[in-house]
C-alpha positions as CSV (number, residue, x, y, z in Angstrom):
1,X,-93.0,100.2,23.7
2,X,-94.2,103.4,22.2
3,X,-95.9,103.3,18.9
4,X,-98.0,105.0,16.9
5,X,-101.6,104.3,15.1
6,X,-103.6,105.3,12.0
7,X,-107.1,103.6,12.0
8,X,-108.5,104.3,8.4
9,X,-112.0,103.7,8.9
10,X,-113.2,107.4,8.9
11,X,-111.8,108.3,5.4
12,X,-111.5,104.8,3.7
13,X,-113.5,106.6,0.5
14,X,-111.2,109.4,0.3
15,X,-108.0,108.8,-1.7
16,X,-105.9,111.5,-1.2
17,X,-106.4,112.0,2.4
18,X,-105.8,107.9,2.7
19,X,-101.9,108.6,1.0
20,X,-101.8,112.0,2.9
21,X,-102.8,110.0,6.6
22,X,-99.9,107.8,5.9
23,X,-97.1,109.4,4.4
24,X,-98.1,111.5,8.0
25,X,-97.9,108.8,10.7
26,X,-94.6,107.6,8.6
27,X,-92.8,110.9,9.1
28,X,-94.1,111.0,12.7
29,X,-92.4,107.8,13.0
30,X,-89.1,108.4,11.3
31,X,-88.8,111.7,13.2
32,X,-90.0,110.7,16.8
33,X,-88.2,107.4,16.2
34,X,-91.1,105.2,17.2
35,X,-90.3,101.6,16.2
36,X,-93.9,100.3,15.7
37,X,-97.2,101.9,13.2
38,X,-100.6,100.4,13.6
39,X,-102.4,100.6,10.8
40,X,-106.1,99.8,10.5
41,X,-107.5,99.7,7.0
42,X,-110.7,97.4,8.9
43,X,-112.1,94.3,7.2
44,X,-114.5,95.5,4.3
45,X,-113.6,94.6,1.2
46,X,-109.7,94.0,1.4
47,X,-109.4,97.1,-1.3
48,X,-107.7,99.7,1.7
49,X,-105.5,97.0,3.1
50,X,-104.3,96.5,-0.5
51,X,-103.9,100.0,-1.1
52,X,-101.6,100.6,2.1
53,X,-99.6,97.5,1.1
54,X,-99.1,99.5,-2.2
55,X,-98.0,102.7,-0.2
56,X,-95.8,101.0,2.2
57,X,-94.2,99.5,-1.3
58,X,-93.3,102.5,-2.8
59,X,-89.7,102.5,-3.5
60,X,-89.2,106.2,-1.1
61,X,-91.2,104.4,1.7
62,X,-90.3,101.0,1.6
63,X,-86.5,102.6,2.5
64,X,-87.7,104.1,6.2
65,X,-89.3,100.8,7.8
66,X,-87.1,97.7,8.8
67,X,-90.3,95.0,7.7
68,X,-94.2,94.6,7.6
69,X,-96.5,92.3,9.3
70,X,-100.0,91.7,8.7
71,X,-101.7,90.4,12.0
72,X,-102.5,86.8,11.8
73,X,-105.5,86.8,14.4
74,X,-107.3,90.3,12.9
75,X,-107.1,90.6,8.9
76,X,-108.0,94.6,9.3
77,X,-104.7,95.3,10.8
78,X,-101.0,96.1,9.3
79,X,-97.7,96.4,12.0
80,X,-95.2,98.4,10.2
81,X,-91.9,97.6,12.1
82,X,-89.3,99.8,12.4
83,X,-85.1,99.4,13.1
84,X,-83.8,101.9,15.0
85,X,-79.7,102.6,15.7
């Protein structure tokens, strides 16, 4: 299964490029059709993971993915599933 992955840890200080990095891999997914994101906010202080939670929220973005998962075994790590017809 193809998917695609956004690992965080390089610009988790840097707001704008953090909304920029995944309003990017979400397009990439909507136009290649992938079905699975990867995101990795990484452990630290659980501030990132709540800020992507908030992104993949937004009303615009919540309407291209199917559902969410965090991953039970590895807290620094968001699936973002997606339904494709």
């Amino acid at each position: 299964m193809a998917k695609l992955k956004l690992d965080l840890h390089d610009i988790y200080n840097r707001g704008d490029q953090i909304d920029r990095a995944l309003r990017e891999v979400m397009d990439e997914a909507v136009r290649r059709r992938i079905p699975l994101v990867e995101i990795i906010p990484g452990k630290g202080s659980g501030q990132l993971k709540k800020r992507v939670l908030r992104f993949l929220e937004q009303k615009d973005v919540r309407s291209l993915y199917h559902r969410v998962e965090k991953d039970a075994d590895n807290f620094g790590r968001i699936f973002v599933h997606f339904r494709w017809k």
